[in-house]
N, C-alpha and C positions, 0 to 999 in steps of 0.2 A: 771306154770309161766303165762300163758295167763288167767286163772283165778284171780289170784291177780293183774294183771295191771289193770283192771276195777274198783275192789273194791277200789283201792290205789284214782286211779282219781275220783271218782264221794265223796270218802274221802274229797279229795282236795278242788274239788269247793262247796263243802257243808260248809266246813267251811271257805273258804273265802267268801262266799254269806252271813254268818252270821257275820261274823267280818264289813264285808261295812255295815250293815245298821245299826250296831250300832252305828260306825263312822259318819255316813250321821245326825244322831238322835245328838250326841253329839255336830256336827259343828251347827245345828240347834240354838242351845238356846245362844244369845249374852245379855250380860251386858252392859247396858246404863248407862251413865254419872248423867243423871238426868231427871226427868219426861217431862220437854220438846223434848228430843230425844227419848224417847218412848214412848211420844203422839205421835208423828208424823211418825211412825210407828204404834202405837197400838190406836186411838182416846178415847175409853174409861178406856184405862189402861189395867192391866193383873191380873185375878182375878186368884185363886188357884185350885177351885172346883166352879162346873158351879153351886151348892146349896150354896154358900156365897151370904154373906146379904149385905148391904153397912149401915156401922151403920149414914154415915153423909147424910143420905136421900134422895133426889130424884138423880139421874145423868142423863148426857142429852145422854149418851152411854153408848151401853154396854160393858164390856169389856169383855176381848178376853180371854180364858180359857187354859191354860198351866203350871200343877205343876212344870216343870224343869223352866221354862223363869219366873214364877212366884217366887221361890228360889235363881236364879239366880240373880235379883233385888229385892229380898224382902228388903232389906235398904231403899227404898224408899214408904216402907208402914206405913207411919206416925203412922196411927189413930190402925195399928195393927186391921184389919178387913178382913184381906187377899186379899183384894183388892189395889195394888201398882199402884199408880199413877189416881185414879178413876175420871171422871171428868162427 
């Protein structure tokens, strides 16, 4: 009996240490209304992979690099360049 109470607890908070940081990762990624609300959080937009191109040419920022917040707003990537909201 004094041998399985250790293995039960250290069970325990193993897998609630990994359920919170999933959680923390999912509360993470918010959906904007329109590229004015996530300009003024993200200036250059939210591109998908930090190797995307911007096919409409120069921008005066860069943008910020996150597959999930990149998917999560991808509606508002007009020109379909994986770059949402680029400016």
């Amino acid at each position: 009996m004094k041998k399985i109470f250790p293995i039960v607890l250290s069970l325990g908070l193993l897998t609630s240490v990994s359920f919170s940081t999933v959680d923390s990762a999912n509360a993470a990624v918010k959906t904007y209304k329109n590229c004015t609300e996530l300009n003024k959080a993200y200036k250059g937009g939210v591109a998908r992979a930090s190797n995307v191109k911007n096919k409409g040419g120069k921008t005066y920022y860069k943008p910020y690099v996150s597959k999930a917040l990149y998917d999560a707003n991808k509606k508002m990537d007009r020109d379909k360049d994986l770059i949402a909201c680029e400016r």
